[in-house]
Backbone as a ProteinNet text record, in pm:
[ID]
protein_1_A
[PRIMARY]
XXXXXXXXXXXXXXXXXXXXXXXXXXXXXXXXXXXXXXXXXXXXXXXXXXXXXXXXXXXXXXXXXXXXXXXXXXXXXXXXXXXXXXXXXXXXXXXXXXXXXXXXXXXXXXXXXXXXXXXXXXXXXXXXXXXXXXXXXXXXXXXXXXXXXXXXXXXXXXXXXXXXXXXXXXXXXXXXXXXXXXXXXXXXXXXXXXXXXXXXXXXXXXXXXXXXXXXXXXXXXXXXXXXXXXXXXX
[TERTIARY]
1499.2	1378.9	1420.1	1342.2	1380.4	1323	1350.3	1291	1155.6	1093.4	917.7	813.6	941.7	876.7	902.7	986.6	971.9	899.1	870.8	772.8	597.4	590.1	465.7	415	554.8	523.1	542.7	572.9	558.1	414	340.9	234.2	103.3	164.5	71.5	60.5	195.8	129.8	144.6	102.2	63.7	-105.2	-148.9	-242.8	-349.3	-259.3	-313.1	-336.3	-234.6	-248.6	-382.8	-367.9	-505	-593.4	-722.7	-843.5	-881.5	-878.2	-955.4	-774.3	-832.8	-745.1	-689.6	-824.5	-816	-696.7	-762.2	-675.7	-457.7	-459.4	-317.5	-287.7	-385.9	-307.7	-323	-410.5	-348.7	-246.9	-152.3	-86.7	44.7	65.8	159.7	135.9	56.1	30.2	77	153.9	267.4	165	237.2	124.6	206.4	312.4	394	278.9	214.3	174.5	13.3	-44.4	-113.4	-155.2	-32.8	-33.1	-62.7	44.7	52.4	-71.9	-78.5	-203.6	-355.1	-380.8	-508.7	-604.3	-583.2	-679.3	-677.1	-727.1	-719.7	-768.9	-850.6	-889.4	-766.9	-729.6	-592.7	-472.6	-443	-356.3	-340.3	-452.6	-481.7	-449.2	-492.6	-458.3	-294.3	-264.9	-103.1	-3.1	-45.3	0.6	-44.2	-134.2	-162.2	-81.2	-97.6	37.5	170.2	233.4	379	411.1	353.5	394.6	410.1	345.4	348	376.7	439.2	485.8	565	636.3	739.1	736.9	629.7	602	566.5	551.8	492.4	424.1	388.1	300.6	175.5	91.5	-8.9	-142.8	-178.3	-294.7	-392.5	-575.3	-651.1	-694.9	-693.1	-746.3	-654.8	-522.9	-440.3	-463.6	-479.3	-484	-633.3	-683.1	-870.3	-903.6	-801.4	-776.6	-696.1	-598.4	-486.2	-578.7	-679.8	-740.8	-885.2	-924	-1007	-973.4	-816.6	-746.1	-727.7	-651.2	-644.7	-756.6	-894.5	-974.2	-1030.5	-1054.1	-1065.3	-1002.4	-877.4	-770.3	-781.1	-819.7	-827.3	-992.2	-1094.1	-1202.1	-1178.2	-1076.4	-1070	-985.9	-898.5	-818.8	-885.5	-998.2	-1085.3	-1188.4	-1212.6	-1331.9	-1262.1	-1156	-1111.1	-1037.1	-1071.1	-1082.2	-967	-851.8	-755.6	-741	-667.8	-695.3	-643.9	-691.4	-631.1	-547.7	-451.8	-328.7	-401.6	-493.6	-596.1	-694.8	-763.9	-841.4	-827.6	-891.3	-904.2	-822.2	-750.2	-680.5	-759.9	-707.5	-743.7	-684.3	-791.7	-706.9	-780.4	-707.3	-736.5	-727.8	-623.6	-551.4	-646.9	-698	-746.1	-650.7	-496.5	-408.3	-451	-430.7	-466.4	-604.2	-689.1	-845.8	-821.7	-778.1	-777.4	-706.7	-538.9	-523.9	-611.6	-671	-708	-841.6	-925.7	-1048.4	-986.8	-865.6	-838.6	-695.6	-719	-590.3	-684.5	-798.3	-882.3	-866.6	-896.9	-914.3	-769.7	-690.8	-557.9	-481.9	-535.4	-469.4	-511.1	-681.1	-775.7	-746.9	-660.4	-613.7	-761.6	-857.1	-1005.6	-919.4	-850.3	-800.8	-641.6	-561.1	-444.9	-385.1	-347	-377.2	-207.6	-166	-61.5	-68.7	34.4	25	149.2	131.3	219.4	251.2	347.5	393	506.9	490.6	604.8	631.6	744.9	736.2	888.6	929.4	1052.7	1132	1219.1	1319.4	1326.2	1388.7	1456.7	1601.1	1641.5	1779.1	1708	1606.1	1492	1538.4	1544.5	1559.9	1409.3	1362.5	1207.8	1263.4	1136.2	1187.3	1002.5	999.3	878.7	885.1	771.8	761	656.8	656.1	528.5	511.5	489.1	411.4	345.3	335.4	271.8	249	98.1	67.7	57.4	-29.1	-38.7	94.3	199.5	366.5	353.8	403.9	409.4	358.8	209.4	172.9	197.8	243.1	293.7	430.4	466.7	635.1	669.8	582.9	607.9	482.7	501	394.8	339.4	207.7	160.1	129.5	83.6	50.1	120.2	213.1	361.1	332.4	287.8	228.4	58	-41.5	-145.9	-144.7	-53.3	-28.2	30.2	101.9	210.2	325.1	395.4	532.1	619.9	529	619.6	538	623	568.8	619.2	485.3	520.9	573.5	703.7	755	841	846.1	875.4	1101.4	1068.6	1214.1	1285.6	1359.9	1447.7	1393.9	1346	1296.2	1189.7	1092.9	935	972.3	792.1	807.5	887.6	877.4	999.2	978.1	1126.7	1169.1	1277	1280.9	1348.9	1330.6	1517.3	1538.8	1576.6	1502.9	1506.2	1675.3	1724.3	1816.2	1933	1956.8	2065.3	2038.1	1911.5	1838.1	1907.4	1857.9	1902.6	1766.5	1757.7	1635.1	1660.4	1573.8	1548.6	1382.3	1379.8	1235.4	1241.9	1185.6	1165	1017.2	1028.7	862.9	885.7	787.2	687.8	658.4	593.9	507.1	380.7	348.6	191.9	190.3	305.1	339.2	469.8	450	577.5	579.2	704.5	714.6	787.9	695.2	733.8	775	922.6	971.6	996	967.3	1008.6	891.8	804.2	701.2	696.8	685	721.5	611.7	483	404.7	398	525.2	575.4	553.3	570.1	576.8	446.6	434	349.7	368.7	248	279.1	182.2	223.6	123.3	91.2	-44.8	-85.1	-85.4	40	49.9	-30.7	-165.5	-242.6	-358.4	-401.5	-511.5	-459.4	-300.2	-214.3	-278.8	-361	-438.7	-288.7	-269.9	-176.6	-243.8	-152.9	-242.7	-117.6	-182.8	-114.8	-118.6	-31.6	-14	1.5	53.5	-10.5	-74.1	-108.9	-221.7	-292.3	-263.6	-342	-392.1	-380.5	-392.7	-534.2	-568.3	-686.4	-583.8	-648.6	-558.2	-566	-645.8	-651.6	-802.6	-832	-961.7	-918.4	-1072.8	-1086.3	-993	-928.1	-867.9	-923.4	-910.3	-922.9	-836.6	-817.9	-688	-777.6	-732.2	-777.6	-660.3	-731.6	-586.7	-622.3	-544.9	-583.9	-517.3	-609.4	-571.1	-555.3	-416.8	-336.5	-271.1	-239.3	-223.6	-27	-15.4	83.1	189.3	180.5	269.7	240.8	335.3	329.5	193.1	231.7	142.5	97	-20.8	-40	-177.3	-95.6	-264	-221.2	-357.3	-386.5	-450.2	-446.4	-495.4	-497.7	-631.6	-681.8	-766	-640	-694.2	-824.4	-902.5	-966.1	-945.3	-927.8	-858.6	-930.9	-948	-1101.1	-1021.7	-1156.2	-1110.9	-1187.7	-1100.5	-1179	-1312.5	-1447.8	-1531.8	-1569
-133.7	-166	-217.3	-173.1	-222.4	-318.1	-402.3	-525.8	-498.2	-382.7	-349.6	-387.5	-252.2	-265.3	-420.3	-493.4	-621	-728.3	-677.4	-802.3	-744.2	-613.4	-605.3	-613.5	-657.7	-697.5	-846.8	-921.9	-1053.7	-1099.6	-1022.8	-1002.6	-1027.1	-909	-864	-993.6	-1041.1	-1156	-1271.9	-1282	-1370.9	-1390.8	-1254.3	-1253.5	-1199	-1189.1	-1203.2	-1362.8	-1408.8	-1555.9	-1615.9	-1637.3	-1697.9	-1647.1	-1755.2	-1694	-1631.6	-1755.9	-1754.8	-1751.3	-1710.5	-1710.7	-1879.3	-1952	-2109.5	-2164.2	-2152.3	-2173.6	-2160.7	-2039.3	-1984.9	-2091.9	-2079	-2194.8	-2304	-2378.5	-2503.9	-2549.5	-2457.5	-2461.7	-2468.7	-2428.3	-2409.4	-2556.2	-2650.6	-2777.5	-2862.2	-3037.6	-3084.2	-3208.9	-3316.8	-3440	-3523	-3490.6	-3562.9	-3427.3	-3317.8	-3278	-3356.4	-3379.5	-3443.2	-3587.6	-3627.1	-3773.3	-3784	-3668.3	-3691.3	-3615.3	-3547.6	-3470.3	-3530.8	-3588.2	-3616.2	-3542.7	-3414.4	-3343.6	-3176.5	-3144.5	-3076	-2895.1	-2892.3	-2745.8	-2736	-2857.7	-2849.1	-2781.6	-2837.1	-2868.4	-2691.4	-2571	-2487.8	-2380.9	-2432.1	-2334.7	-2326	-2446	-2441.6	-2347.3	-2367.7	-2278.8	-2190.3	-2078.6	-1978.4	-1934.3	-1977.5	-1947.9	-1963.9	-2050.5	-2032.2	-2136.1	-2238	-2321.5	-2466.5	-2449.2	-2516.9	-2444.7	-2526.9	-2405.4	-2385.1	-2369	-2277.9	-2129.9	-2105.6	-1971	-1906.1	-1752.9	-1651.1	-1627.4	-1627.6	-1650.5	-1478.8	-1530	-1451.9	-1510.9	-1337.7	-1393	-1347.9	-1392.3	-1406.4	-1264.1	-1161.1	-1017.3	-974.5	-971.6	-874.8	-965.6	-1061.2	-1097.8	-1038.3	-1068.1	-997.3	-860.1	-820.7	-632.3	-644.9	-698.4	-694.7	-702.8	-838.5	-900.4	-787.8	-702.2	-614.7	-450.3	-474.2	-318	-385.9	-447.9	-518.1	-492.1	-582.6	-542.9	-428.9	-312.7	-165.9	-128.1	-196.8	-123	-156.3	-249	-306.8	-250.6	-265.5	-154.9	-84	3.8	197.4	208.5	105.4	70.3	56.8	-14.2	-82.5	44	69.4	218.2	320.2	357.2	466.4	510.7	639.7	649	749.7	697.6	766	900.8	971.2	1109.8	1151.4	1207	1215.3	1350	1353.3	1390.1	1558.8	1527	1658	1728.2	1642.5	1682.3	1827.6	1923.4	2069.8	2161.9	2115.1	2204.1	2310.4	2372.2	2491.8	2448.2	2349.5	2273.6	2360.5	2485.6	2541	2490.5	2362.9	2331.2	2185.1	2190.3	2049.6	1911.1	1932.3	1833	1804.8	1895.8	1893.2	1811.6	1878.6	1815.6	1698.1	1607.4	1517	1388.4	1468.9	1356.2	1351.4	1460.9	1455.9	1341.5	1329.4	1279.6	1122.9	1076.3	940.1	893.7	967.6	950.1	832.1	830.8	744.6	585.5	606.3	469.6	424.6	487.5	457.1	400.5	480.9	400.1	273.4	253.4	185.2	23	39.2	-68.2	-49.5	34.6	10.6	54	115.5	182.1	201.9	197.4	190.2	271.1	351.7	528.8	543.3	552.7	580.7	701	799.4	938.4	940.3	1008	1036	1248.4	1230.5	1412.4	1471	1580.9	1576.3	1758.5	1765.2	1917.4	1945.6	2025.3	2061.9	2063.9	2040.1	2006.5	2118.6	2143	2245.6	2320.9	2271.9	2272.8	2355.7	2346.4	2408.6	2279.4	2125.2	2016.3	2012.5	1932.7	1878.5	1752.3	1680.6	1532.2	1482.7	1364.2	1309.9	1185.3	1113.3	979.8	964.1	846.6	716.4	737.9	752.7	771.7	670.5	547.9	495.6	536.6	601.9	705.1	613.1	529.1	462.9	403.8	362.4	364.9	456.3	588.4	706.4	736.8	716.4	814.3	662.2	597.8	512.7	562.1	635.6	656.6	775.3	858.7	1049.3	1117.3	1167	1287.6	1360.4	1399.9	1422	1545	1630.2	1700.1	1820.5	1773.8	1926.3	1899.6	1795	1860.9	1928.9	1899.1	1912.8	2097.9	2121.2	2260.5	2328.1	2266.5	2376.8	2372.8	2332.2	2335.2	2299.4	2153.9	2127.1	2069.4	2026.4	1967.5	1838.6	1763.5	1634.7	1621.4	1557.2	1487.7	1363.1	1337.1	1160.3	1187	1074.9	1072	904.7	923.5	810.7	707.2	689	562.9	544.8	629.4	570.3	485.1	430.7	375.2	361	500.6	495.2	668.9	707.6	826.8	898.5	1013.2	1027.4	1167	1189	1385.1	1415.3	1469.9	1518.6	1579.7	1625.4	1710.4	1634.7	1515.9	1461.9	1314.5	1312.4	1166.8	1026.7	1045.7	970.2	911.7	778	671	571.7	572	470	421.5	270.5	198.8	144.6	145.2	39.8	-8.2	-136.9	-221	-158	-95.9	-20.1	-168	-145.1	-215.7	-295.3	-214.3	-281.3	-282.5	-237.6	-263	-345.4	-371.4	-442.3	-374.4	-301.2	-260.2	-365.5	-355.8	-415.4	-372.1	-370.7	-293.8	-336	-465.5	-544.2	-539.2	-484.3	-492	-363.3	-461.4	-350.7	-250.7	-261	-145.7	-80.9	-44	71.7	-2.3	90.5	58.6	20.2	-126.4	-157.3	-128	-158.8	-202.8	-292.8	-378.7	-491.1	-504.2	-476.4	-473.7	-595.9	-584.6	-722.9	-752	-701.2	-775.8	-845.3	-785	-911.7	-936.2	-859.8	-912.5	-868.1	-801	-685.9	-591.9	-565.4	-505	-339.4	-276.5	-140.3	-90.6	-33.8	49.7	181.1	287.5	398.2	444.8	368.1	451.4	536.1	652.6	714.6	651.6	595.3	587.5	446.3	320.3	240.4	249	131.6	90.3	71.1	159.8	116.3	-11.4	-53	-206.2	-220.9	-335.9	-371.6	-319.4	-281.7	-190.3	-50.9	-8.3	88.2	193.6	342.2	470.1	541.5	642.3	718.9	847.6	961.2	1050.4	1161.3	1259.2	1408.7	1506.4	1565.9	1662.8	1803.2	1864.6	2021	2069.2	2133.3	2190	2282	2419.8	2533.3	2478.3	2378.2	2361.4	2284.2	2175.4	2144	2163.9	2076.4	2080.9	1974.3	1830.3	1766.7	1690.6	1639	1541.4	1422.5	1322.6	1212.4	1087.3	1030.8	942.9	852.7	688.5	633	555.4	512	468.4	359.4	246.5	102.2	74.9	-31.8	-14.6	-213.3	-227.1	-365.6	-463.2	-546.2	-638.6	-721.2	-747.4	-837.4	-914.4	-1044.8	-1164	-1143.3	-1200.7	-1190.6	-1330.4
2242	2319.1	2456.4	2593.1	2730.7	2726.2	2852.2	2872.3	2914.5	2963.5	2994.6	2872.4	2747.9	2620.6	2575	2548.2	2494.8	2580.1	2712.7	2740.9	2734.1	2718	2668.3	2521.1	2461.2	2284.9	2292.6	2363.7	2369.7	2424.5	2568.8	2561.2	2491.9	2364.2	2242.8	2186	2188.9	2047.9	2121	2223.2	2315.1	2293.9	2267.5	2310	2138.7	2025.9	1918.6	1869.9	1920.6	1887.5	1965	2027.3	2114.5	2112.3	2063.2	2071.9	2225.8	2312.7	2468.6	2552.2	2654.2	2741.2	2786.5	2778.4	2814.8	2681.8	2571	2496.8	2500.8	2598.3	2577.6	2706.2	2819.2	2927.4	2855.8	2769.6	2695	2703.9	2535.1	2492.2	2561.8	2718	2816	2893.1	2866.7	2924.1	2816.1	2870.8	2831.4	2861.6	2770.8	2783.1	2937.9	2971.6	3070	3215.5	3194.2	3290.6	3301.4	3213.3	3199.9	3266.3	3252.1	3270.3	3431.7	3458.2	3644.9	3654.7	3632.8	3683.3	3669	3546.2	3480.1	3541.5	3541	3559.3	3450.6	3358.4	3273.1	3356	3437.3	3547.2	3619.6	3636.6	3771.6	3747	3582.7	3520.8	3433.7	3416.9	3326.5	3498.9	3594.9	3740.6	3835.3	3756.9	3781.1	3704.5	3542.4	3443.3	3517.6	3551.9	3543.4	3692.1	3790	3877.4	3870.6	3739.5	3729.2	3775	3808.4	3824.3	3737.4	3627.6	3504.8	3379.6	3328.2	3180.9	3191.3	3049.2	3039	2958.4	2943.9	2848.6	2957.7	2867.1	3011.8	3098.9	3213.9	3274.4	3289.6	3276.1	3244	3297.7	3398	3456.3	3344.4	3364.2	3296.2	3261.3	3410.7	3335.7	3284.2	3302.9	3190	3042.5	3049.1	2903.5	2801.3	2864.1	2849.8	2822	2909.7	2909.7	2780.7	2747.8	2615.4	2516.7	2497.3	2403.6	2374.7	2466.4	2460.6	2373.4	2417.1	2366	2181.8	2159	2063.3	1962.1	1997.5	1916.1	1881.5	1977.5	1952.2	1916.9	1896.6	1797.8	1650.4	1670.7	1504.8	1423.6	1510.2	1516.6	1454.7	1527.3	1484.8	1382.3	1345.9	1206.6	1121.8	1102.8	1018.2	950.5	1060	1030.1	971.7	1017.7	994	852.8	776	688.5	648.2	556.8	533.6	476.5	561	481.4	415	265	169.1	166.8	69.9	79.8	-26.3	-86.9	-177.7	-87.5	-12.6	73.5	132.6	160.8	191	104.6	-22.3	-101.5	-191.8	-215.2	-384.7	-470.4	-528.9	-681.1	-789.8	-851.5	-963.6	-1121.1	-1132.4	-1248.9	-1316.6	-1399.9	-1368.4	-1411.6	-1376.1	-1399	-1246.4	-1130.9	-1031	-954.5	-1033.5	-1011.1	-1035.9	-1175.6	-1251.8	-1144.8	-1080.1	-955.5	-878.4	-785.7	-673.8	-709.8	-825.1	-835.3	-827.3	-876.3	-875.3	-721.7	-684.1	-582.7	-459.5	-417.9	-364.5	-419.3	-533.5	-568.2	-663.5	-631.1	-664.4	-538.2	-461.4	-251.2	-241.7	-292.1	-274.2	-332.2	-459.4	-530.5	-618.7	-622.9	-716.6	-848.2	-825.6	-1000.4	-999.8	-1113	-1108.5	-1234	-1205.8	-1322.9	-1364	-1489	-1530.8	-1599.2	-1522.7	-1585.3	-1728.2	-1834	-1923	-1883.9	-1863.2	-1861.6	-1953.8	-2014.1	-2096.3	-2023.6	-2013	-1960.8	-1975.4	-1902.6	-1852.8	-1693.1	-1686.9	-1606.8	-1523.2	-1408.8	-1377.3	-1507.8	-1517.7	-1610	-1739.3	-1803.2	-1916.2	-2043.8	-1966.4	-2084.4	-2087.7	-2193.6	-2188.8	-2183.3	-2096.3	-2058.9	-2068.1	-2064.7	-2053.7	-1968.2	-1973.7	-1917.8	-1862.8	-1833.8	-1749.2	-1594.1	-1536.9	-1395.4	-1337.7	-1268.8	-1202.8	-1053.2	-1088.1	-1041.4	-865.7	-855.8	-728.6	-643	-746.6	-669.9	-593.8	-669.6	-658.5	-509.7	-517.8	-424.5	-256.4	-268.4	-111.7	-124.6	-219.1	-137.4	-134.3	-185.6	-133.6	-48.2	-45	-19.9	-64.1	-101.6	-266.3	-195.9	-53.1	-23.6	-98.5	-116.2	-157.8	-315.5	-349	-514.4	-562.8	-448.5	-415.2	-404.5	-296	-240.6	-322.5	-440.8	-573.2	-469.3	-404.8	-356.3	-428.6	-490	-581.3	-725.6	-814.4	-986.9	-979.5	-1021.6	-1041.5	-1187.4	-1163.9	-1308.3	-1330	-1396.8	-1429.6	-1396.6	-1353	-1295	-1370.8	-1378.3	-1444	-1361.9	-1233.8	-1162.6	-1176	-1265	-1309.9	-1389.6	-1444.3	-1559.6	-1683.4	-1706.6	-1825.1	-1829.1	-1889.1	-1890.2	-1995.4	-2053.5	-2165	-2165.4	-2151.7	-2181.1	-2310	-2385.8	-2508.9	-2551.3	-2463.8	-2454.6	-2450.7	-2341.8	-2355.9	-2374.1	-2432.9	-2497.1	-2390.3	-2281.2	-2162.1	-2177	-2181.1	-2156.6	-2078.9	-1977.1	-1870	-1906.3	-1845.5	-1792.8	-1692.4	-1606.1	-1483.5	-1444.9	-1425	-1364	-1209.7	-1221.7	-1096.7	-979.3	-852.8	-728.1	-842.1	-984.4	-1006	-1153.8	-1219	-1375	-1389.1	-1469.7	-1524.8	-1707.4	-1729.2	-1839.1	-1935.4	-2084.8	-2176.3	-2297.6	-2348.3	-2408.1	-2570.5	-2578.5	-2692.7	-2804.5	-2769.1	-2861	-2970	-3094.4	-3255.8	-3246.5	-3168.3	-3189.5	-3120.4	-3016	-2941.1	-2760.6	-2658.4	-2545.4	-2446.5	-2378.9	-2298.4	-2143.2	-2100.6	-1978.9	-1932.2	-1822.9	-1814.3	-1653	-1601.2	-1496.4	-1423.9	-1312.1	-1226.9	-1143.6	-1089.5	-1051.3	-1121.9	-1216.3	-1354.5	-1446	-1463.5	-1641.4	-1722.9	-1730.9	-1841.1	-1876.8	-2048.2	-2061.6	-2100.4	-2115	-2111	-2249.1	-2373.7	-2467.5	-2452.9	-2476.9	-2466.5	-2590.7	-2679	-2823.5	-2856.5	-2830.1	-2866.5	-3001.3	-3124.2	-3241.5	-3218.2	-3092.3	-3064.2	-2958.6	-2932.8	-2805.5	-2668.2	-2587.3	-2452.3	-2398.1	-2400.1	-2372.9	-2273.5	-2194	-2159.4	-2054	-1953.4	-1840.7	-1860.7	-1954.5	-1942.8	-2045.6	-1963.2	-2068.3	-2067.3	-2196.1	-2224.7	-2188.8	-2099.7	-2067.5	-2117.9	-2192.6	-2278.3	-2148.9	-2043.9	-1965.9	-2001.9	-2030.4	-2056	-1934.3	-1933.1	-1844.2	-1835.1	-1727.8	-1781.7	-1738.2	-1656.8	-1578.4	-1632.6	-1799.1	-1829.6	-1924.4	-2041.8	-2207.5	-2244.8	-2198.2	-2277.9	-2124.8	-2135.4	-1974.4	-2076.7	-2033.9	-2067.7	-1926.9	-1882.9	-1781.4	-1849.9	-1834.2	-1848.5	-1732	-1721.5	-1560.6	-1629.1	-1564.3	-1500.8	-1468.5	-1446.3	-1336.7	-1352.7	-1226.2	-1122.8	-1165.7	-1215.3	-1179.3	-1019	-949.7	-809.6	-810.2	-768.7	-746.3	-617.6	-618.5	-562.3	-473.4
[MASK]
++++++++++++++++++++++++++++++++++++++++++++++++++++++++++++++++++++++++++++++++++++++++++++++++++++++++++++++++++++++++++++++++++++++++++++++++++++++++++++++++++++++++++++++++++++++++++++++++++++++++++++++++++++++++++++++++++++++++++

């Protein structure tokens, strides 16, 4: 970064910090300027020429102009509506349909969807596993599974994972699960933002706020979702 760019990012949070412009010459006033001065207008017009203070000196319209860009920025942040990664596709498959309908409120934090997939490998092993589907979708790009570029399948760094073939088993706690492995009536997982645990058992209850969804699929062997849904404090 040049010194242009780092003093217009010192600027910035010059000027996120402070409500008013009065406020930022304050804070650049010293109780020893005070004293001599006893005058608080006098004392806010010195800062602003550089002649008091030791912080940056900054006149009132560039700060106003900053503090004006700022909020239209945060505006058009606020409004603006993320575009989804399904959006304008040809989803024929309904493993396909089935993400695209929860990929919203999986970004959203409204729902928190764990896929089970059991399929095959490149190599022709069958492998299966857990999917935390909302990880997932902040650290790839779902467009290239949306489009068929590529197949989503469980990787030794999901939830949990297991190749039939060379009976390799991994688990790992996900951004929003934490997997629990010790329990005699097979494998949990427990949702770290309400601690609602969720069962995957099929012959079991998935647990509260949660449903076990079976998706018929022309695209793998076996596929079931069970989708969270968050409770939030109000």
């Amino acid at each position: 970064m040049d010194d242009e760019e780092q003093g217009g990012a010192a600027v910035d949070n010059i000027v996120s910090e402070f409500e008013t412009y009065e406020s930022f010459l304050d804070s650049q006033i010293t109780s020893l300027d005070m004293y001599y001065l006893e005058d608080e207008e006098l004392a806010r017009q010195l800062v602003e020429l550089g002649y008091r203070g030791s912080g940056e000196v900054l006149k009132r319209e560039e700060f106003e102009k900053r503090k004006a860009t700022a909020e239209a920025a945060r505006i058009a942040k606020k409004s603006q509506k993320k575009v989804l990664a399904s959006a304008g596709k040809e989803l024929k498959d309904n493993f396909l349909l089935a993400l695209a309908e929860r990929e919203e409120d999986n970004h959203s934090g409204k729902m928190s969807s764990i896929i089970f997939i059991r399929d095959f490998n490149s190599h022709s092993q069958e492998i299966s596993g857990y999917i935390d589907y909302s990880h997932r979708l902040r650290l790839e790009d779902f467009e290239e599974y949306f489009s068929g570029k590529k197949k989503l399948l469980p990787r030794s760094t999901d939830l949990s994972f297991y190749n039939w073939d060379t009976q390799n088993s991994t688990s790992n706690s996900s951004l929003y699960y934490q997997v629990i492995t010790d329990n005699a009536s097979g494998l949990l997982f427990k949702n770290k933002r309400d601690r609602k645990v969720i069962n995957v058992d099929p012959k079991g209850i998935p647990g509260d706020n949660t449903t076990r969804n079976l998706i018929e699929t022309e695209l793998y062997v076996q596929v079931v979702i069970y989708d969270h849904i968050t409770r939030r404090k109000t």
